[in-house]
N, C-alpha and C positions, 0 to 999 in steps of 0.2 A: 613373463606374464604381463598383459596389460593393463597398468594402473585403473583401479576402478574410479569411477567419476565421481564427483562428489555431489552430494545430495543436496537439492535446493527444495523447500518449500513453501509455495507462496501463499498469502493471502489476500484475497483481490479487494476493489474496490466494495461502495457502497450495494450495491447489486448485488454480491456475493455469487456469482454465478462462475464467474472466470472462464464467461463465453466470449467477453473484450479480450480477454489474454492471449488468445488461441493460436495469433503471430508471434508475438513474444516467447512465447514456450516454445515454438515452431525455433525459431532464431536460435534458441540456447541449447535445442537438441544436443547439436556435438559437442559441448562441456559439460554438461550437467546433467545429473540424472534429476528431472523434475518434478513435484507433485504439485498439486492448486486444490487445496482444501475451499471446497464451497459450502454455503451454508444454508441453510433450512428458511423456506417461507413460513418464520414461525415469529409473529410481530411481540412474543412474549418473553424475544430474546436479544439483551441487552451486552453491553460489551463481557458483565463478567459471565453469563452464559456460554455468548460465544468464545471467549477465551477458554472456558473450561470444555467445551465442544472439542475446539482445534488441539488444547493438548492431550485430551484422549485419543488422538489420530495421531502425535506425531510418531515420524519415525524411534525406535529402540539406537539405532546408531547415529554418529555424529552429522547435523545439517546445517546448512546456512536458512535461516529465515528473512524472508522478504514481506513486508507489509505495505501494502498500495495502500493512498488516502488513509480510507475510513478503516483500515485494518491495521494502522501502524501501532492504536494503541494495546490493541491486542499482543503485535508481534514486541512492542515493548515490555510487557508484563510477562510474555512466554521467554523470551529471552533473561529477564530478570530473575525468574522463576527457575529454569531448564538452564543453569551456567552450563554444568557439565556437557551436556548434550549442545547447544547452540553455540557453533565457530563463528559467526557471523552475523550481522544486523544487516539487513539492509532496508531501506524507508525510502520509498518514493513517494514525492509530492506528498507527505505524512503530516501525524505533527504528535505532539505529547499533551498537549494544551490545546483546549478548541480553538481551532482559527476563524472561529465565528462572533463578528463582536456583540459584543451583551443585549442588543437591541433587540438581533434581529431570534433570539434564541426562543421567544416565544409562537414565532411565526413556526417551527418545525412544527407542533403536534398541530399544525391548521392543514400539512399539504394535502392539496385534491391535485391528483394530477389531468382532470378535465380543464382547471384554473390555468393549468403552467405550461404555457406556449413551445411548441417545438424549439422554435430560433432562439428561444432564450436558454434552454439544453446545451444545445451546442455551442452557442456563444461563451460560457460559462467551461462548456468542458473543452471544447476543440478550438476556442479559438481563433475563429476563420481558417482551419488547417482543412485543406481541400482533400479531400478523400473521401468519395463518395458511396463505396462500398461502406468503408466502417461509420459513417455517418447513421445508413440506411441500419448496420448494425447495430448500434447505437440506440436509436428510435426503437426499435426491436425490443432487446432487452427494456427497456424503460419500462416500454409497453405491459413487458411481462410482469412486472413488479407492483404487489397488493400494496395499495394506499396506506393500508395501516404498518406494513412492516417499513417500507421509505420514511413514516411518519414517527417509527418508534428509533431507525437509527439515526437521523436526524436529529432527534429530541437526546439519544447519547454522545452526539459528537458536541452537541451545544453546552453540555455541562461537564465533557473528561478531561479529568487532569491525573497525567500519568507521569508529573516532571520529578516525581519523590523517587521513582523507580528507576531512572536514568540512570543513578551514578549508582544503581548495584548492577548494572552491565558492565560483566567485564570482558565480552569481546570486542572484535572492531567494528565500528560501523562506519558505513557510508548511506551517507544523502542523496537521492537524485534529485535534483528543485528541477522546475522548469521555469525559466524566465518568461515565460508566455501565461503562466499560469494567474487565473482569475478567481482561483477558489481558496489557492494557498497560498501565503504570503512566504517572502525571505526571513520574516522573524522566527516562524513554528522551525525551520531549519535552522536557524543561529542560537535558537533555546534547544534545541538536541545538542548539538556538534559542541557549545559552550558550556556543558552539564559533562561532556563526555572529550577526556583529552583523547585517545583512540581512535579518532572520529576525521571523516574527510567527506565536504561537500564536492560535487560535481552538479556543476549547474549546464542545463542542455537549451538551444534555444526552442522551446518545446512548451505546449500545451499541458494542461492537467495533465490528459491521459495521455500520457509520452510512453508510458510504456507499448501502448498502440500504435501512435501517431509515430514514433520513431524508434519501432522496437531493434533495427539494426544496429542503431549505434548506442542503446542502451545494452545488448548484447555484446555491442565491443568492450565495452567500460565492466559489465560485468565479467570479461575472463581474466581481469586485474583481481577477482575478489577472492581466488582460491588462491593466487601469490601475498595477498593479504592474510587470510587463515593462517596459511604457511610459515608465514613470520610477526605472524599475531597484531598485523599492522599492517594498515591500507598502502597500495604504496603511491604516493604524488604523482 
């Protein structure tokens, strides 16, 4: 009989849509069996809402969790929460601690996005990473997103601190960082990975949204993560 796949569940970026994903998931077809829990244009819902949203959906049998960005702190409390059930962490471009500094945290409940220029969008998320389809994608979703909800996950990202729950994870995690990245620094990664001895950074020469921009070779790095489960540790 052929080994059943092992179940990955993600949870996307700020959008909550996991219409950016759609290559990424594409990519992981043949290892993983995969879900993308999305979430509700519901601006009344704050990280522990959504954490308690996502783990009334998860899976009954054992998954690796994946949290993009603004979902890592989610996937850090579901994992802290779910030992039994959660084989794996996985946190791209994440963080446990806002990586927004103190200043700018009251500018979140101001955003209008008639104010907020395309090019500074993509600058911030892509880059300069040429690709013009996921660009246009990109611009799309934004487009679709009520002022007031961007306005309420913003204003959670600018006050969560989730670094008390790290060290009751006890599976392994890995990092994705992207050294191109403009929204998340190399500290939000070095305060995971140093909270958590279990823990292995992979850094990509990659935009924010690497899981987009480079979802082949973050699918390559991810079929290192079920030989990881397997012996309860990333392997180098």
């Amino acid at each position: 009989m052929k080994p059943s796949k092992p179940l990955l569940v993600i949870l996307p970026g700020l959008d909550g849509t996991g219409l950016l994903l759609e290559r990424f998931v594409d990519r992981l077809s043949a290892d993983f069996e995969v879900t993308v829990i999305s979430y509700p244009m519901d601006p009344k819902l704050g990280y522990a809402e959504l954490a308690e949203l996502v783990r009334e959906q998860l899976p009954s049998k054992p998954f690796i969790l994946l949290g993009e960005s603004f979902s890592g702190p989610i996937a850090i409390e579901l994992a802290a929460r779910e030992k039994e059930r959660t084989q794996g962490l996985v946190l791209a471009v994440s963080f446990a601690k806002s990586p927004l500094p103190s200043f700018l945290a009251p500018l979140a409940n101001m955003f209008n996005s008639r104010l907020a220029p395309k090019w500074l969008s993509q600058a911030m998320l892509l880059s300069g990473f040429d690709d013009n389809a996921l660009s246009r994608k990109l611009q799309s979703v934004l487009a679709s997103l009520p002022d007031a909800v961007v306005r309420k996950r913003l204003s959670e990202v600018a006050t969560v601190d989730k670094t008390d729950l790290l060290r009751q994870i006890e599976c392994p995690i890995l990092y994705l960082r992207g050294s191109q990245d403009r929204l998340v620094g190399k500290g939000s990664a070095d305060l995971i990975c140093q909270s958590i001895k279990n823990s292995h950074i992979e850094v990509l020469d990659a935009p924010h949204m690497l899981l987009s921009t480079h979802a082949d070779e973050v699918a390559e790095t991810m079929r290192t993560v079920n030989a990881g489960v397997k012996t309860h540790h990333w392997p180098e």
